[in-house]
N, C-alpha and C positions, 0 to 999 in steps of 0.2 A: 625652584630650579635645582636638577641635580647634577653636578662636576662625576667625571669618572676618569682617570685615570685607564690608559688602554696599549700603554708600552708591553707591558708584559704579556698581553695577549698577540698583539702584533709580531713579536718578533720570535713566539711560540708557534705561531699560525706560519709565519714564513719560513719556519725551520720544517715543519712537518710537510707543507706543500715541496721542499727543496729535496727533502727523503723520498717521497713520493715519487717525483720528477725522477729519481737518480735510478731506484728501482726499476719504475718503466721503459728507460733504455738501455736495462741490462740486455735483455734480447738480442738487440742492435748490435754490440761487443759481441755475441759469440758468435752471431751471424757473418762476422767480419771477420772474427778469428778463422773461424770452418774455410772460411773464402781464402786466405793467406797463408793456413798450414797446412791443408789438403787438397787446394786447386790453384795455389799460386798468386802470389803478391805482384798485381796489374795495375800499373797508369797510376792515380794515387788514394787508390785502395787503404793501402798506410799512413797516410794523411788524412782520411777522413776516419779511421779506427782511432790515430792519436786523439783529435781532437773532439771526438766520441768522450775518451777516456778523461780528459780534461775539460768537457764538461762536468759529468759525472762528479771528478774528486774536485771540481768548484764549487759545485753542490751540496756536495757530501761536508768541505770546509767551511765553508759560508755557514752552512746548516748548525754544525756545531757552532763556529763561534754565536751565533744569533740566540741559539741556546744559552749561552754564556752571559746575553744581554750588555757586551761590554761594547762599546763606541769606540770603538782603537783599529789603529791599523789593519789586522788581520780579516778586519772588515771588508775594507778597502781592497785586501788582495786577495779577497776569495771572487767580489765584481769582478777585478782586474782581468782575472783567468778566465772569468764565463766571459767574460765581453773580448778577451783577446781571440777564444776557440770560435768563439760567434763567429766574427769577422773574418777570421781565418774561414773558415767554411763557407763563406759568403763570397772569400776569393774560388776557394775548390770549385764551386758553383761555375766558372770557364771553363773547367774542362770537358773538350770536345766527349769525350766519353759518356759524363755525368747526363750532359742533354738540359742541367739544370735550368739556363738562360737562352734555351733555342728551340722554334718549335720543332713536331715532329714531322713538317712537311717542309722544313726547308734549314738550312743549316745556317741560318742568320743570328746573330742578335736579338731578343727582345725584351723591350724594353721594361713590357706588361710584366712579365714573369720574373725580370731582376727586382721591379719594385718593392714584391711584398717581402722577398727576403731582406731587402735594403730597410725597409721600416723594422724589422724586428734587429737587428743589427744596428740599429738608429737606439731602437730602444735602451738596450744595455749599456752602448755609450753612454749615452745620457745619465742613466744611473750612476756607472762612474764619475761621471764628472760632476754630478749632485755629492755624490756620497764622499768624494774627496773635499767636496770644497762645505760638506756643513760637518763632516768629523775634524777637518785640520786646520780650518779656520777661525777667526772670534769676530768674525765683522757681523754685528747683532740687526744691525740697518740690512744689508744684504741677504741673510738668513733669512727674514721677513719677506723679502722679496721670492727666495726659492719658495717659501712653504707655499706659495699662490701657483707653481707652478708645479707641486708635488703629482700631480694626474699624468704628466709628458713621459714618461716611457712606458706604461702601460696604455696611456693610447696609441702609442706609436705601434706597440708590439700589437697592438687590438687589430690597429689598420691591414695588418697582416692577412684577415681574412676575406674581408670585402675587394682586397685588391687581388687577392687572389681569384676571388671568384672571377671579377672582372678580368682578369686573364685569360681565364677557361674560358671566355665568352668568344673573347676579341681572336686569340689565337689558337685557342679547340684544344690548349694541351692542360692537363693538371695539374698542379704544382702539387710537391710531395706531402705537403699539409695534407690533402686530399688521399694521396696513392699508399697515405699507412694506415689508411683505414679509420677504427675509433681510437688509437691510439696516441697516433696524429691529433688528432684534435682534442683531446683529452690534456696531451702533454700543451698542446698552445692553450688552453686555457689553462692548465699550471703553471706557464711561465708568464703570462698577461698576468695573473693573481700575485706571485711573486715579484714584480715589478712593481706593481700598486703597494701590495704592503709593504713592501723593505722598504719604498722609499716613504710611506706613511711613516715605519718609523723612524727615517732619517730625521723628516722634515719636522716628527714633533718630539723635542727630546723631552719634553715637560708634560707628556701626554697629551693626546687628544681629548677640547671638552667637549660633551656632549650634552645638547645645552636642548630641554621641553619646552622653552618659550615659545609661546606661539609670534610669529613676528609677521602675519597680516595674510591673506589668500593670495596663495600661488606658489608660495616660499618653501622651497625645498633644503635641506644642508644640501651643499654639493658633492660630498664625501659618499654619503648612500647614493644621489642619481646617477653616480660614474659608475661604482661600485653593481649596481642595479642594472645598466645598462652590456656590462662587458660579462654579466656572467650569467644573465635569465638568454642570452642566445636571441636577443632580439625581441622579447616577449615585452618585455619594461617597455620597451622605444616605442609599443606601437598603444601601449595602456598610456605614456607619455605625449604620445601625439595628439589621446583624444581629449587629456585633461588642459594642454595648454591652447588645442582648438576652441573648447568651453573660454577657456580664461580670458581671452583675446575675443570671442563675441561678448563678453558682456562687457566690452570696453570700447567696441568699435562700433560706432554709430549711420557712418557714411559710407557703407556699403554693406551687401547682403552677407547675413551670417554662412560662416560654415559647416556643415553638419557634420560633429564628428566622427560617427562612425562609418561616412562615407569618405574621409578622409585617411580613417585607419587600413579600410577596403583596396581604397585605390593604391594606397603604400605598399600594399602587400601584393598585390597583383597588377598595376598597369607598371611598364616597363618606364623609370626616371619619373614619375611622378611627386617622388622624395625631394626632385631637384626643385619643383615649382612648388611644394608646400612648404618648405624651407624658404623659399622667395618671399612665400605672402606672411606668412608668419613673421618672419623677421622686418619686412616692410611693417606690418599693422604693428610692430613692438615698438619700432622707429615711431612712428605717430604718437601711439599711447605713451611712449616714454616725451615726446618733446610736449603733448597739452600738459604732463606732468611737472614739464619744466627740467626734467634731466636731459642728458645727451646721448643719444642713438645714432652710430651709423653702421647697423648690421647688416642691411639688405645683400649688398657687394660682397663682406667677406664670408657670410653666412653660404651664400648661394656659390661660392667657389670651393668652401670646403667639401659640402654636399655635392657637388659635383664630382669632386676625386673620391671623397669616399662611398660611390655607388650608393648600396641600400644601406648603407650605415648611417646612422643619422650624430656619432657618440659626437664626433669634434664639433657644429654645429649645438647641438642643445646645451654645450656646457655654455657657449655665449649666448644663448637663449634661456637658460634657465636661469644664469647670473644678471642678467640684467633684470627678467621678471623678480625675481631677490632683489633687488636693489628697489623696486617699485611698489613691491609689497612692504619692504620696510620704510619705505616716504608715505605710503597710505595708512601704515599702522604709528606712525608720527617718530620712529625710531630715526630718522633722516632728515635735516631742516630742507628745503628745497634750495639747490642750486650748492649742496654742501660738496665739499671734496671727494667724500668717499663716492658720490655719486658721478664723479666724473670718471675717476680710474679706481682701480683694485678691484676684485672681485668679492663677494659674502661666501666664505668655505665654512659656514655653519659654527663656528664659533659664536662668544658672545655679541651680538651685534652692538657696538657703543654709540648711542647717537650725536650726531652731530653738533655742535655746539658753534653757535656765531658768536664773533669775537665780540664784546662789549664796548660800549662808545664810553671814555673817560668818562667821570662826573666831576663838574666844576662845584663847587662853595661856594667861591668868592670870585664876584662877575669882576671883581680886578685881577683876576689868574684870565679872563678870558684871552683866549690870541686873537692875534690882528689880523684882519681881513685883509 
């Protein structure tokens, strides 16, 4: 088994993707300039150039310090400034002007089109309030607790796109991810990626291990399938579908198999199909997890996530593939049945430590016995 140590890649990788990022909306800034020194500062045109610019030098700060690999403050207030311009923009986004939150047939509210920018603005939050509370904290019990949930603002910021599309559907108009072209999308998957990794290396100050054990069929780290799923563009999820369709028929006995590459078919082409193979799947994990003796109840929440998140499948498979983890490390004997880890915590690919049942005293001397 080999240990690697992966801070110092992390927080090189997230400094180069934040340079990157900063670059890319140079454009953006002189396009805004031209529009305010040569055609006139309108509505709040200057407002969305500031917070332009205050993305950019959060970027640009963040980036350095991460370079610096130092855990202090300056950390904390390079987030501070990207998640405060987010949000800020996320208010701009009312103005009658912008059109950002209303369609173009009708001057209402909606709701569809506040969404995806509300989840990427979710996302950075979230980061902040990760990043203040495992740099300025020492609660070592609760730290453990965040690193299980180190995946939440990159998929938050992820949901960004499937709900946007799901806007374009419902109410015909495009949200800007869309209207900039490749650039647009280029820049959300630079800042979905910058999301995942700062806070990978929030959450692991001692390094991530990365650990070749094989720990039974099925078993994925979860670090690569998140990882996999937000940045092949969809391509993973549907190679993902067909291996835990295999996985699940050779475990389900009391009803017809499904075939998987008529399942990868349907995903891609019949309209909400994602919603009912997320159903039965997380249904036949329910079964297979309870003859194993662990505790399943994903049907319900599996099938409501996959509902809001359209053809995205990411929030779903992490409780799907975490629990097949957990099932594969009871069939590979790393888990006693009915142990703790199998009731809560997720397997984020570290070393899996098996479970241990507590030992019944040993008596010597039947006059130590207790009284009945």
């Amino acid at each position: 088994m080999e240990n690697k140590s992966n801070i110092p890649q992390y927080a090189t990788i997230s400094a180069i993707l934040l340079f990157v990022a900063a670059v890319l909306q140079l454009p953006v800034i002189f396009r805004q300039f031209r529009v305010i020194f040569f055609v006139g500062a309108s509505g709040t045109t200057p407002l969305w150039l500031l917070t332009n610019l205050a993305i950019i030098g959060g970027e640009i700060w963040l980036g350095l310090n991460l370079m610096k690999q130092k855990r202090d403050k300056p950390v904390v207030l390079g987030i501070a400034v990207l998640t405060g311009a987010v949000l800020l923009q996320l208010i701009l986004g009312f103005d009658p002007a912008s059109h950002t939150y209303t369609s173009q047939f009708r001057d209402a509210f909606s709701l569809w089109i506040f969404l995806p920018y509300l989840l990427e603005a979710a996302g950075y939050a979230l980061l902040l309030v990760f990043a203040h509370y495992l740099l300025n904290t020492d609660d070592e019990k609760n730290h453990e607790q965040a690193k299980k949930l180190w995946f939440l603002p990159g998929a938050l910021a992820a949901g960004e796109l499937p709900l946007g599309l799901l806007s374009w559907l419902l109410v015909h108009q495009p949200p800007v991810l869309f209207l900039s072209g490749s650039t647009g999308i280029i820049l959300f998957g630079l800042r979905v990626g910058i999301l995942c990794i700062v806070m990978l290396w929030l959450a692991f100050p001692e390094g991530l291990e990365v650990n070749t054990k094989f720990h039974g069929n099925g078993y994925k780290s979860m670090i690569p399938h998140l990882l996999l799923c937000i940045f092949t563009l969809g391509i993973y999820q549907l190679i993902w579908i067909c291996k835990v369709t295999k996985y699940l028929n050779a475990r389900i006995n009391t009803e017809p198999a499904m075939t998987p590459w008529h399942q990868v078919v349907a995903s891609m082409f019949v309209p909400f199909y994602m919603v009912y193979w997320t159903y039965k799947c997380a249904q036949r994990l329910d079964i297979t997890a309870r003859e194993q003796g662990a505790q399943s109840n994903l049907t319900l929440l599996c099938t409501i996530l996959q509902v809001f998140s359209f053809y995205n499948v990411i929030l779903p498979s992490i409780l799907i593939q975490d629990k097949i983890n957990t099932l594969a490390l009871l069939e590979n004997g790393e888990l006693a049945p009915n142990a703790p880890a199998m009731q809560t915590g997720p397997t984020w690919g570290g070393n899996a430590a098996p479970a241990v049942a507590a030992a019944a005293p040993v008596v010597n001397n039947p006059d130590e016995l207790p009284e009945l």
